[in-house]
N, CA, C and O atoms as a GROMACS GRO file, in nm:
protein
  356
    1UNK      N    1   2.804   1.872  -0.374
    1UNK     CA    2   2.732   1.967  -0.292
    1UNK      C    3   2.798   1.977  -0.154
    1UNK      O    4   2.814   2.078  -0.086
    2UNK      N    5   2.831   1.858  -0.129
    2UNK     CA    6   2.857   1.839   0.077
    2UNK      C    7   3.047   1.839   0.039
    2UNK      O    8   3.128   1.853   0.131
    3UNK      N    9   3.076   1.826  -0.054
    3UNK     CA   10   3.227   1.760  -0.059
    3UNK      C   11   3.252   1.643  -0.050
    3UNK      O   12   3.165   1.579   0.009
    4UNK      N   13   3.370   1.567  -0.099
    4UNK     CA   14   3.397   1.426  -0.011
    4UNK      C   15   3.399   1.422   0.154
    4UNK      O   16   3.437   1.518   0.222
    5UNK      N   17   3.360   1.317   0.199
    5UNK     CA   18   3.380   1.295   0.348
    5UNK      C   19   3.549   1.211   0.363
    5UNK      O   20   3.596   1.116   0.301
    6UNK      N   21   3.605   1.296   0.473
    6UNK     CA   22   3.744   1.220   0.535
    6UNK      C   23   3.699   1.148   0.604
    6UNK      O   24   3.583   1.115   0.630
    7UNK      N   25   3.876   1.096   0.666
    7UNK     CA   26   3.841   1.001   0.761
    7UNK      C   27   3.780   1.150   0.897
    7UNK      O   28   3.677   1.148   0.965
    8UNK      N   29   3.857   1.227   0.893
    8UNK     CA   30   3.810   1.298   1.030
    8UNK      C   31   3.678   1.324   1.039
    8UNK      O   32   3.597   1.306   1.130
    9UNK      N   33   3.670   1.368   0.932
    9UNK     CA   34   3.473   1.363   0.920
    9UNK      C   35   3.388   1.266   0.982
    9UNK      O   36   3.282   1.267   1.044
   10UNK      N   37   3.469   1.185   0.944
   10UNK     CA   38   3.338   0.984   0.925
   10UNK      C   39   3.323   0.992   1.063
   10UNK      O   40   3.222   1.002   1.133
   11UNK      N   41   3.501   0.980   1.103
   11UNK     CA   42   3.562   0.964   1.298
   11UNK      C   43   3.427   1.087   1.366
   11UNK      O   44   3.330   1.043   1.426
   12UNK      N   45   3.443   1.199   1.346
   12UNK     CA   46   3.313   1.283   1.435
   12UNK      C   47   3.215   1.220   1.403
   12UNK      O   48   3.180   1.137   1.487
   13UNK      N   49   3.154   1.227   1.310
   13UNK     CA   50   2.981   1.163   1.305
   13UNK      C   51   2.978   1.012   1.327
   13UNK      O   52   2.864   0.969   1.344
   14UNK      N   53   3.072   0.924   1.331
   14UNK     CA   54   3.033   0.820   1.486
   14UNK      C   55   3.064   0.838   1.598
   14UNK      O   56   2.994   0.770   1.673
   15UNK      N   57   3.167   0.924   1.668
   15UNK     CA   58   3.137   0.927   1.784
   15UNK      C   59   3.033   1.033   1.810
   15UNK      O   60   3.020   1.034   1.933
   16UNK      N   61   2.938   1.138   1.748
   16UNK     CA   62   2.821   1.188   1.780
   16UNK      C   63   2.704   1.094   1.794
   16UNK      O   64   2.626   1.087   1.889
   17UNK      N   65   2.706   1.009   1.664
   17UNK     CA   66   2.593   0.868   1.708
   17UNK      C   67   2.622   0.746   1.805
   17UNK      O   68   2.532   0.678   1.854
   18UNK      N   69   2.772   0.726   1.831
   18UNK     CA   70   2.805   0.630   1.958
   18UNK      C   71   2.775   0.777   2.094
   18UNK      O   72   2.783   0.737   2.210
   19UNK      N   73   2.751   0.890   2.081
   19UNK     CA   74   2.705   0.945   2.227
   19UNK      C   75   2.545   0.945   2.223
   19UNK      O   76   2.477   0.949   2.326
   20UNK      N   77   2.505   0.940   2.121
   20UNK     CA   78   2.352   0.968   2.111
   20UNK      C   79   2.265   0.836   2.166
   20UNK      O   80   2.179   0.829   2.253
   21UNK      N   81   2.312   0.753   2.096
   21UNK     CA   82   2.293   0.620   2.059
   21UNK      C   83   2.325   0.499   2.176
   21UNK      O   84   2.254   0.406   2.213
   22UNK      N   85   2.428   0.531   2.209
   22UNK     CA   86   2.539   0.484   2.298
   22UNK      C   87   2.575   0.304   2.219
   22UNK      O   88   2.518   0.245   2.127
   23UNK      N   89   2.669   0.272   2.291
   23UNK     CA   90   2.729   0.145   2.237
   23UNK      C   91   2.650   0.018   2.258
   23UNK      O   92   2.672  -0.069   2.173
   24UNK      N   93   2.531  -0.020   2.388
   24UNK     CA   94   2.463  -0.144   2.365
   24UNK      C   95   2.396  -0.099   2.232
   24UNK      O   96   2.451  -0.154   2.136
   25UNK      N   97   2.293  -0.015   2.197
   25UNK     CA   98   2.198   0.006   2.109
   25UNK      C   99   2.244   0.004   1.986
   25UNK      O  100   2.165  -0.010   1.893
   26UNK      N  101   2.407   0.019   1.960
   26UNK     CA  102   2.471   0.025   1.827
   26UNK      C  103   2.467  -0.134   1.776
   26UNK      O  104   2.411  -0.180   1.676
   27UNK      N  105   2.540  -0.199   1.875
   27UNK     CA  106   2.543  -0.357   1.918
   27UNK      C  107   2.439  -0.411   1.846
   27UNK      O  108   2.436  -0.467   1.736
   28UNK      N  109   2.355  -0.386   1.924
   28UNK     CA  110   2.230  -0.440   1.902
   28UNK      C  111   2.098  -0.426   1.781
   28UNK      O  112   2.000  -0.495   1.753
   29UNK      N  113   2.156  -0.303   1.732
   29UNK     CA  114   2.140  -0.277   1.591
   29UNK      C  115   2.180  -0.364   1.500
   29UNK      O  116   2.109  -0.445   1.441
   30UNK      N  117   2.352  -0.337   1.485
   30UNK     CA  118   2.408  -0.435   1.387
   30UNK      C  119   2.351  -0.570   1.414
   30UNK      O  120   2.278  -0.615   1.326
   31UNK      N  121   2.364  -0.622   1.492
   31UNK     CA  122   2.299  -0.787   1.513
   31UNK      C  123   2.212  -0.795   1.460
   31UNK      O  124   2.193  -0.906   1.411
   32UNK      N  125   2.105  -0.689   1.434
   32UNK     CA  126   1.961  -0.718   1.409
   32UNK      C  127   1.977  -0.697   1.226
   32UNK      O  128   1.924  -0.772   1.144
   33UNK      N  129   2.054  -0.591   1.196
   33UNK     CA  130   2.061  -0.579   1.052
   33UNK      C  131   2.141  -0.692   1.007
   33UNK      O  132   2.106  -0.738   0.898
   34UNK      N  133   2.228  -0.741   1.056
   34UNK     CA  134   2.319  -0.878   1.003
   34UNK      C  135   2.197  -1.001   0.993
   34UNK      O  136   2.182  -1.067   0.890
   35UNK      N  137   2.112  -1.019   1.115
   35UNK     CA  138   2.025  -1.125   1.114
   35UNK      C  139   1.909  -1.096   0.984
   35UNK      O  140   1.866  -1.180   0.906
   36UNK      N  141   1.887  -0.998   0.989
   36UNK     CA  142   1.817  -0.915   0.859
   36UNK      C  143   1.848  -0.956   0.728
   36UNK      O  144   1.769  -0.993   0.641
   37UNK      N  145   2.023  -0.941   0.717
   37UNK     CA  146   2.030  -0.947   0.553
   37UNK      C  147   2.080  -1.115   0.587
   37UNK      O  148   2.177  -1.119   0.512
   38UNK      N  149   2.076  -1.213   0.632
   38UNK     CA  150   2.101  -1.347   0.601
   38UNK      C  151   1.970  -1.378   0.600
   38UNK      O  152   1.945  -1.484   0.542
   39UNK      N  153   1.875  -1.315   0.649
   39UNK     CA  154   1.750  -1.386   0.651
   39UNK      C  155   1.708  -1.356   0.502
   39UNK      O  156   1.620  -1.410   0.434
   40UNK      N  157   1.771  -1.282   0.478
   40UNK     CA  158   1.702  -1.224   0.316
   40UNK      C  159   1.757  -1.278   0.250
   40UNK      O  160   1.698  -1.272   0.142
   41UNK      N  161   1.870  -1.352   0.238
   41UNK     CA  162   1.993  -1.399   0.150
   41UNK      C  163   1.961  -1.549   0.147
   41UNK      O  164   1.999  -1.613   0.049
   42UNK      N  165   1.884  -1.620   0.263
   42UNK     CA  166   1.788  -1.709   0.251
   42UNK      C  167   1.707  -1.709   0.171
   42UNK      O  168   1.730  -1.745   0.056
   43UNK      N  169   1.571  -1.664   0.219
   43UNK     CA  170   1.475  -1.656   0.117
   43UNK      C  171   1.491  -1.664   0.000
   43UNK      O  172   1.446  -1.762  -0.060
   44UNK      N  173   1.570  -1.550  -0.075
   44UNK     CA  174   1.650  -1.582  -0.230
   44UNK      C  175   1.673  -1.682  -0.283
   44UNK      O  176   1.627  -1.753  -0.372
   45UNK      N  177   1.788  -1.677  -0.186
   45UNK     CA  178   1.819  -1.844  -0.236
   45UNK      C  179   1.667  -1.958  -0.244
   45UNK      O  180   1.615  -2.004  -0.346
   46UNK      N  181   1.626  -1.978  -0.101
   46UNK     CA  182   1.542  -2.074  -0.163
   46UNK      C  183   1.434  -2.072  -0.269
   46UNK      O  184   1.385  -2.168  -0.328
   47UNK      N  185   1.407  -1.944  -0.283
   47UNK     CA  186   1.288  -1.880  -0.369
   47UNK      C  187   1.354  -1.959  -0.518
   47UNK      O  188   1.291  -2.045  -0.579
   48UNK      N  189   1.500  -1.903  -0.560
   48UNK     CA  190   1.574  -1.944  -0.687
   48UNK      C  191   1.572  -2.115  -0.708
   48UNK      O  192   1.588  -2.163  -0.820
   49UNK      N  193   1.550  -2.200  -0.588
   49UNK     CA  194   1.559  -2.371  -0.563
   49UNK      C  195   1.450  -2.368  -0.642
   49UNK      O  196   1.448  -2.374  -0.765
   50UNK      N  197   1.343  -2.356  -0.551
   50UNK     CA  198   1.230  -2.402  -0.614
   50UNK      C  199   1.166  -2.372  -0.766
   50UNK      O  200   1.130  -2.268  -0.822
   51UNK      N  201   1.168  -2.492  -0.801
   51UNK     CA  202   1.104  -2.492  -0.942
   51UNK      C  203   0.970  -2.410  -0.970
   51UNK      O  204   0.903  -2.437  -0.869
   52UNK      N  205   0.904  -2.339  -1.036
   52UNK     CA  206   0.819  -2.279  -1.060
   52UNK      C  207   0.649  -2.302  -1.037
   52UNK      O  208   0.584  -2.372  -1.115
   53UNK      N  209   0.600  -2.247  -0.942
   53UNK     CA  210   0.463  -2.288  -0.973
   53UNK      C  211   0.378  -2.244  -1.052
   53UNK      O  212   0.391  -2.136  -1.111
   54UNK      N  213   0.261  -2.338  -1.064
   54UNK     CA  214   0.180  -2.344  -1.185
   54UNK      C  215   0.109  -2.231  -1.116
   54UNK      O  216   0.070  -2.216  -1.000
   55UNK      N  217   0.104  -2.156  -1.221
   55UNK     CA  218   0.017  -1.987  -1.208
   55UNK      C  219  -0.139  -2.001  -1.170
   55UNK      O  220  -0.204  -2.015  -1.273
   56UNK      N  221  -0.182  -2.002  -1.110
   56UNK     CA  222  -0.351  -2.019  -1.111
   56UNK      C  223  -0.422  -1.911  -1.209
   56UNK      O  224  -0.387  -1.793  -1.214
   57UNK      N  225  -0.520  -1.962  -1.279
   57UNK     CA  226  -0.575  -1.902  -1.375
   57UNK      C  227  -0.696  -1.795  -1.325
   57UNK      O  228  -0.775  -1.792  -1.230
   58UNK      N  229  -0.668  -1.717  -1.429
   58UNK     CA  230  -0.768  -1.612  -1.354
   58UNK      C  231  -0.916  -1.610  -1.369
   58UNK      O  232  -0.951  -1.665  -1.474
   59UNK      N  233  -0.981  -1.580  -1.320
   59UNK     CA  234  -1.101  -1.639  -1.269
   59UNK      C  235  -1.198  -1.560  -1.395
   59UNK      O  236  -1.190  -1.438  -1.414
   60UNK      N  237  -1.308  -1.670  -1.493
   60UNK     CA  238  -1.320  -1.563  -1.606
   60UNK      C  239  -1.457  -1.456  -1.518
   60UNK      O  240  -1.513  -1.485  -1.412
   61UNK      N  241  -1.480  -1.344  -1.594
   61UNK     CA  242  -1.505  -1.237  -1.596
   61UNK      C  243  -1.680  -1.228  -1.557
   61UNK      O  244  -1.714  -1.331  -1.613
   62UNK      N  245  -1.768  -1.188  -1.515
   62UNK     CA  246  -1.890  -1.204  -1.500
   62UNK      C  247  -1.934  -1.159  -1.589
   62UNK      O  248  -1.881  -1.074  -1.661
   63UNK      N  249  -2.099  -1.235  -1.608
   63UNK     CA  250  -2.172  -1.253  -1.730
   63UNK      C  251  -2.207  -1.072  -1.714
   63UNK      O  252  -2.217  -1.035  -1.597
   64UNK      N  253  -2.223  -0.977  -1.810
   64UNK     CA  254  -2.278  -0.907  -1.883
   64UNK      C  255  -2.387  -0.863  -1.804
   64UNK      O  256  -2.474  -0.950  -1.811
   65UNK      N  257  -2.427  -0.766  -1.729
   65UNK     CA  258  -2.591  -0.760  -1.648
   65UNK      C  259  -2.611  -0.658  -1.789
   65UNK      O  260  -2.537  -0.605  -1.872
   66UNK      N  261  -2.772  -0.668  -1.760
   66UNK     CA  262  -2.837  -0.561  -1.820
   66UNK      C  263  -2.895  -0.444  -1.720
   66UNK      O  264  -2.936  -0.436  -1.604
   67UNK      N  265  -2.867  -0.336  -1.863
   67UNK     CA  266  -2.861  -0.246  -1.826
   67UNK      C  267  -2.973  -0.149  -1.697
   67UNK      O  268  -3.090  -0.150  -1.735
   68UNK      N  269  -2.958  -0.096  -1.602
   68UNK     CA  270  -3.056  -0.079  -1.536
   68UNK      C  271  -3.166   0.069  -1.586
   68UNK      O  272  -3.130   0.185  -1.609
   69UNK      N  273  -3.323   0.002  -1.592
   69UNK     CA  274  -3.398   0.159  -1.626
   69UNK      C  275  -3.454   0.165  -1.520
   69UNK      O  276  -3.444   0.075  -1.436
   70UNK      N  277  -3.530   0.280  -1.500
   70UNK     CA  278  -3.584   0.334  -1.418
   70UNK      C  279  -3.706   0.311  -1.422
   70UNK      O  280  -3.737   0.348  -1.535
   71UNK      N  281  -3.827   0.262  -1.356
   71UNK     CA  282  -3.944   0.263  -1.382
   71UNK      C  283  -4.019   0.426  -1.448
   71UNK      O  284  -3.983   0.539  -1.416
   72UNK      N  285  -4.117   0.393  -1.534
   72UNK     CA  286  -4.185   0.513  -1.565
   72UNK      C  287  -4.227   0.587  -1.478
   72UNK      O  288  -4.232   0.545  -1.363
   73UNK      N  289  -4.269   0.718  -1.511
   73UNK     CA  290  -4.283   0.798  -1.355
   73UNK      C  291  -4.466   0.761  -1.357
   73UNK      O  292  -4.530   0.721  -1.454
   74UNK      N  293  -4.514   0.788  -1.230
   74UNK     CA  294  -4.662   0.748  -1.234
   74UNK      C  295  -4.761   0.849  -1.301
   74UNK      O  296  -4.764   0.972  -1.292
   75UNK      N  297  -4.862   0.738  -1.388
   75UNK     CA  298  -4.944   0.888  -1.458
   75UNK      C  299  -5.078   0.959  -1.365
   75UNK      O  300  -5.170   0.895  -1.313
   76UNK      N  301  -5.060   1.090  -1.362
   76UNK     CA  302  -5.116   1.178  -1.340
   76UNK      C  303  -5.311   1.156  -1.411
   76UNK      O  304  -5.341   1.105  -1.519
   77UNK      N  305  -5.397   1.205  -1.320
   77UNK     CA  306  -5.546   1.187  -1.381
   77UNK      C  307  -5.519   1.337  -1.527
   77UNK      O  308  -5.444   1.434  -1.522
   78UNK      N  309  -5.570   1.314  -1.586
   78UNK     CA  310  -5.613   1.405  -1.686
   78UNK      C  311  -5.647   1.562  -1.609
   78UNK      O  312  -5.746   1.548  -1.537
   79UNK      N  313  -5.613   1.653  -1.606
   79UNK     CA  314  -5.664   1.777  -1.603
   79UNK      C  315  -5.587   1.827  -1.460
   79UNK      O  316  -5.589   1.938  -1.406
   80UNK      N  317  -5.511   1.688  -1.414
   80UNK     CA  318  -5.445   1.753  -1.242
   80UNK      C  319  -5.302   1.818  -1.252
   80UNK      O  320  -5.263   1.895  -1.163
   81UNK      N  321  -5.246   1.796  -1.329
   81UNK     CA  322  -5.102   1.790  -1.439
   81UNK      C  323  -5.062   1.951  -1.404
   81UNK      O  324  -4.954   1.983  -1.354
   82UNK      N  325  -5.163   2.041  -1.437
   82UNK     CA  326  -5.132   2.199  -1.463
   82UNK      C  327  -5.141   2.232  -1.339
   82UNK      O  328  -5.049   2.297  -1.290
   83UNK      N  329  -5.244   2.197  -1.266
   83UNK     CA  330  -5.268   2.285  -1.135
   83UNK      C  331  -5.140   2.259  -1.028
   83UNK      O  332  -5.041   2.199  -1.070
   84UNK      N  333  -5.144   2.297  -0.917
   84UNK     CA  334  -5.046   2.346  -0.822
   84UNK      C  335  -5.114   2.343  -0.666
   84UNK      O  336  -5.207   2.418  -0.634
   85UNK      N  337  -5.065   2.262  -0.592
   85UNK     CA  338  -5.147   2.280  -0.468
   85UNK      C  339  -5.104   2.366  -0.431
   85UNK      O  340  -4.982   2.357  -0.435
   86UNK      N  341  -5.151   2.490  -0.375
   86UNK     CA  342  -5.133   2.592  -0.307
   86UNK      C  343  -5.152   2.573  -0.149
   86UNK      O  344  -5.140   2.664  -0.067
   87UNK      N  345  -5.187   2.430  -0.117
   87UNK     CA  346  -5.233   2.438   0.034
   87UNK      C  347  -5.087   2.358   0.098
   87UNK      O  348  -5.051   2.242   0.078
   88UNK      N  349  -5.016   2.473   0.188
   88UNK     CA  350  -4.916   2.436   0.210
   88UNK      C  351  -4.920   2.348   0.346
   88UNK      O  352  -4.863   2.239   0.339
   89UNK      N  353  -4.964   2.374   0.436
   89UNK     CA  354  -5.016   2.232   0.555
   89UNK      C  355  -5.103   2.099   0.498
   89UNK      O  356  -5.135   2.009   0.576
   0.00000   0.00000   0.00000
């Protein structure tokens, strides 16, 4: 899509990021990504030393609740069921 990159290519787009950027902040970048990948190249390693730990087991499952109902709805007197209060206050 872009083409291969030359060297003249590579040469402009660092000195556009050594003007942007400028040279302490480049510095000080790399240092930090170098300290970055040994710190990671650590870990690995020691992660690969150590012998394996025992997996902790998973915790079993809770008991089963029953199911929730609803109480019955409340019964009504005989004969109040049909009517309708009409008194709206």
């Amino acid at each position: 899509m872009f083409g291969s990159l030359g060297a003249p290519e590579i040469a402009i787009i660092g000195v556009v990021i050594i003007l942007i950027f400028g040279v302490g902040k480049l510095s000080g970048l790399g240092k930090d990504l170098g300290s970055s990948i040994k710190e990671f190249r650590r870990a690995v390693r020691d992660e690969d030393a150590q012998p394996p730990a025992q997996q902790p087991q998973a915790a079993p499952p809770p008991p089963p609740q029953a199911p929730y109902t609803p109480p019955p709805p409340p019964k009504t007197p005989a004969g109040t069921g049909d009517q309708k209060n009409s008194n709206i206050f």
